[in-house]
C-alpha positions in Angstrom: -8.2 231.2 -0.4 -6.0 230.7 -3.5 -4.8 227.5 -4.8 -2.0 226.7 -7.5 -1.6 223.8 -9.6 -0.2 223.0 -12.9 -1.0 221.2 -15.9 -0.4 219.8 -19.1 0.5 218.4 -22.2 -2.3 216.3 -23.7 -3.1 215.2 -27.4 -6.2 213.3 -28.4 -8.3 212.7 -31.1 -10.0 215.1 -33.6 -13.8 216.7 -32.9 -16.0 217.9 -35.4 -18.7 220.6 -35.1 -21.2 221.7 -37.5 -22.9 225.6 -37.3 -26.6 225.5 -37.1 -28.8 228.2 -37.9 -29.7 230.5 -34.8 -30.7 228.9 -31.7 -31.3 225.6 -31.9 -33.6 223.0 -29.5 -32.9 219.5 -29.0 -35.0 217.0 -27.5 -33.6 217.7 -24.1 -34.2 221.9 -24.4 -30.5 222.1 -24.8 -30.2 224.9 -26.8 -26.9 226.1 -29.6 -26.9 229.5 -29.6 -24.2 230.0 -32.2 -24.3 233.2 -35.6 -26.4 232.3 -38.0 -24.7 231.7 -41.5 -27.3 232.2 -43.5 -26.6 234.7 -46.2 -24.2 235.7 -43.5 -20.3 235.4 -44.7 -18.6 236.4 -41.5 -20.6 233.7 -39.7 -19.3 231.2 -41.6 -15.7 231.9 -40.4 -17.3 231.4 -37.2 -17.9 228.0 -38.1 -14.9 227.1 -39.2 -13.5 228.7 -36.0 -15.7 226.3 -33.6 -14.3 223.3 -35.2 -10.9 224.5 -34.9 -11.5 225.2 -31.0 -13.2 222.0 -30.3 -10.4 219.9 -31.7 -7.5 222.1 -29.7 -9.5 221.8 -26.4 -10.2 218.4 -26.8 -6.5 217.8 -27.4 -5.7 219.2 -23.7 -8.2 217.5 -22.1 -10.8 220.1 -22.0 -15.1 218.9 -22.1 -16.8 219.6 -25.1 -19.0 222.6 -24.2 -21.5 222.0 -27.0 -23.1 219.4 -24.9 -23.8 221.4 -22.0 -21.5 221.5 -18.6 -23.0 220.5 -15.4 -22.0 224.3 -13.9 -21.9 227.5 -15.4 -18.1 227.7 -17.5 -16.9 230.2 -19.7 -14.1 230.2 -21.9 -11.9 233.3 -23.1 -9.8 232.6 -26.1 -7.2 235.3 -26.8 -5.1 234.6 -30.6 -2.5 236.9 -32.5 -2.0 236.6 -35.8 2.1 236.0 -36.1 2.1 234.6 -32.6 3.0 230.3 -32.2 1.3 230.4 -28.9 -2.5 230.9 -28.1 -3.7 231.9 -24.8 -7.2 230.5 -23.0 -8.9 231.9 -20.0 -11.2 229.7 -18.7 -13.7 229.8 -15.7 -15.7 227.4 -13.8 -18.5 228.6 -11.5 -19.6 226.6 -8.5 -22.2 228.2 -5.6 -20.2 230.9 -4.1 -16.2 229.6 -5.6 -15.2 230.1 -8.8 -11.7 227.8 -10.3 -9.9 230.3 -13.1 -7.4 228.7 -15.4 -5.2 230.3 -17.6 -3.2 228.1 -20.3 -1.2 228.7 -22.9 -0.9 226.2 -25.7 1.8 225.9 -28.3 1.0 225.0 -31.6 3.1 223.2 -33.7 3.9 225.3 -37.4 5.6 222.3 -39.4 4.4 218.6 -39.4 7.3 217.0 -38.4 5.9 213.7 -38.2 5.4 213.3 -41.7 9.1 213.9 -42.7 8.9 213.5 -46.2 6.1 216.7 -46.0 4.2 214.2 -48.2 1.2 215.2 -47.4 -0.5 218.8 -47.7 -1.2 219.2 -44.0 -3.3 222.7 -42.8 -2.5 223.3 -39.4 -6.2 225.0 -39.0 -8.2 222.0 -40.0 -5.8 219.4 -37.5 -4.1 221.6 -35.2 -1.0 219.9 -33.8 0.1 220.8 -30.1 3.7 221.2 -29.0 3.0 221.5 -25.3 0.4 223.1 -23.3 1.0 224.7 -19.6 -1.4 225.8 -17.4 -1.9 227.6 -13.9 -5.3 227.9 -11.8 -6.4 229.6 -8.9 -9.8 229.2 -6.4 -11.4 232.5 -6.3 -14.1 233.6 -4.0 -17.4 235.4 -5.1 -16.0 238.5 -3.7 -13.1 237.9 -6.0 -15.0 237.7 -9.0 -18.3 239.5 -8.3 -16.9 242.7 -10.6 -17.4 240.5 -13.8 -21.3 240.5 -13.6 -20.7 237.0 -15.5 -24.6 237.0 -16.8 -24.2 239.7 -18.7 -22.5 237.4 -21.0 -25.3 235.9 -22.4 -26.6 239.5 -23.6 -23.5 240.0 -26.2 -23.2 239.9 -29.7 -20.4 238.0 -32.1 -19.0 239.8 -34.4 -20.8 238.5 -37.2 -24.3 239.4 -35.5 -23.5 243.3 -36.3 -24.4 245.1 -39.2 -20.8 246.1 -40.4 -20.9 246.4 -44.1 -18.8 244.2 -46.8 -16.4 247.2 -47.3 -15.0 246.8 -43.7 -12.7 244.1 -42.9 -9.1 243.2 -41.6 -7.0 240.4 -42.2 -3.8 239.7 -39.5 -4.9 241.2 -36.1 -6.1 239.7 -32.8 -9.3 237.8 -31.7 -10.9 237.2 -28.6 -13.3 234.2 -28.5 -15.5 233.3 -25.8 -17.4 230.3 -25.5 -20.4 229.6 -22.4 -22.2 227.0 -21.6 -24.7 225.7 -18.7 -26.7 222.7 -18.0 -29.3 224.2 -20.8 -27.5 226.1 -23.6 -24.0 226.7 -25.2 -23.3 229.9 -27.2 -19.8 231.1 -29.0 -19.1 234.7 -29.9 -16.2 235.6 -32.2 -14.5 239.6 -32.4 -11.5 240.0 -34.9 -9.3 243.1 -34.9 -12.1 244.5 -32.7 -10.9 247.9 -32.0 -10.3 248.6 -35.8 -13.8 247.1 -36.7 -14.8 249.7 -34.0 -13.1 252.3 -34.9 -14.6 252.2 -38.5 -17.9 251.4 -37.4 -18.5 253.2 -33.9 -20.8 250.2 -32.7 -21.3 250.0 -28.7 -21.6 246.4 -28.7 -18.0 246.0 -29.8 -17.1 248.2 -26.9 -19.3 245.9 -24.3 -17.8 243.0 -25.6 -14.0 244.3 -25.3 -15.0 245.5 -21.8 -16.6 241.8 -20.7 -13.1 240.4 -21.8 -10.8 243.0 -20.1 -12.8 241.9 -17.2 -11.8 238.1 -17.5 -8.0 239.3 -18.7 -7.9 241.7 -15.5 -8.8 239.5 -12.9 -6.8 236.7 -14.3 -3.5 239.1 -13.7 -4.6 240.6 -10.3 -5.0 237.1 -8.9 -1.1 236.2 -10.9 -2.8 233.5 -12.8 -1.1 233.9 -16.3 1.9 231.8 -17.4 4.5 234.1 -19.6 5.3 233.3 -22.8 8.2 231.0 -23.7 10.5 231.9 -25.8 12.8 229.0 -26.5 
């Protein structure tokens, strides 16, 4: 059974987030398993990218997945470096259903609320939506049982891999995917992935890649993806 609906355009207020070192416990066993930025440079942009994140999600209405969800979800961020437009793959598990949601959110390049440009304004640290659109579908566990979805919890962020200093790329794509349960949250970060691979010849780049082709596959087989608008 497959269901459509449409969604959004939603702004809200501004979320903070700050990286922690490894996995962290809380009171509750709730555990942050985000890169550890110690002595770790490429982590740290990892931090600055979980911030970014929360505040866009929060802006369209999403939960913060930090604190936990009450069912498995998992959320695929895909970005391009000249592109306005940013694409999110997101999946919530339920027993035996699964809802996938694909939106694409517009970002706004110019502040035009502040029509004097007074102000500096850095459209990374307050992110400033245009619009947002979205399309879901209900899947079935025969739908999505190809993704082997807790095989997620075994991958590796970028900045977990021993690439050395020398190696590193500036405009290029990203995919992002953030996980959380009822007992633990973790974000995993790959920039310009192929080239990092290509210098490097890591498998866990290739694992990672393949997990999201998965999510990016079955989100065009089931005809879940909005195109991209080019007014």
């Amino acid at each position: 059974m497959k269901q459509l609906l449409t969604l959004m355009i939603l702004t809200s207020s501004i979320l903070s987030c700050r990286i922690k070192t490894e996995t962290i416990t809380a009171p509750s066993s709730f555990q942050l398993l985000i890169p550890d930025t110690t002595n770790n440079s490429r982590a740290h942009g990892d931090s600055d990218d979980i911030n970014y994140r929360s505040k866009i999600e929060n802006k369209i209405g999403l939960s913060d997945l930090k604190k936990g969800a009450d069912s498995l979800e998992v959320r695929l961020w895909y970005d391009f470096s000249f592109s306005n437009s940013k694409e999110l793959y997101l999946l919530k598990f339920q027993d035996t259903i699964c809802l996938l949601s694909y939106y694409r959110v517009y970002l706004r390049q110019i502040n035009y609320d502040d029509e004097g440009r007074n102000r500096a304004w850095n459209p990374y640290t307050d992110p400033i939506i245009d619009s947002s659109i979205s399309k879901s579908v209900l899947l079935t566990k025969d739908d999505f049982k190809q993704l082997h979805i807790d095989s997620i919890w075994f991958l590796k962020s970028q900045s977990e891999l021993k690439i050395p200093d020398s190696v590193g790329f500036t405009d290029c794509d990203s995919y992002i995917i953030e996980i959380a349960d009822k007992k633990r949250f973790k974000y995993l970060r790959h920039h310009c992935a192929m080239g990092y691979y290509n210098k490097t010849k890591l498998i866990e780049i290739l694992s990672y890649m393949d997990f999201c082709e998965r999510i990016t596959a079955l989100s065009r087989r089931h005809n879940a993806i909005v195109p991209y608008k080019y007014d």
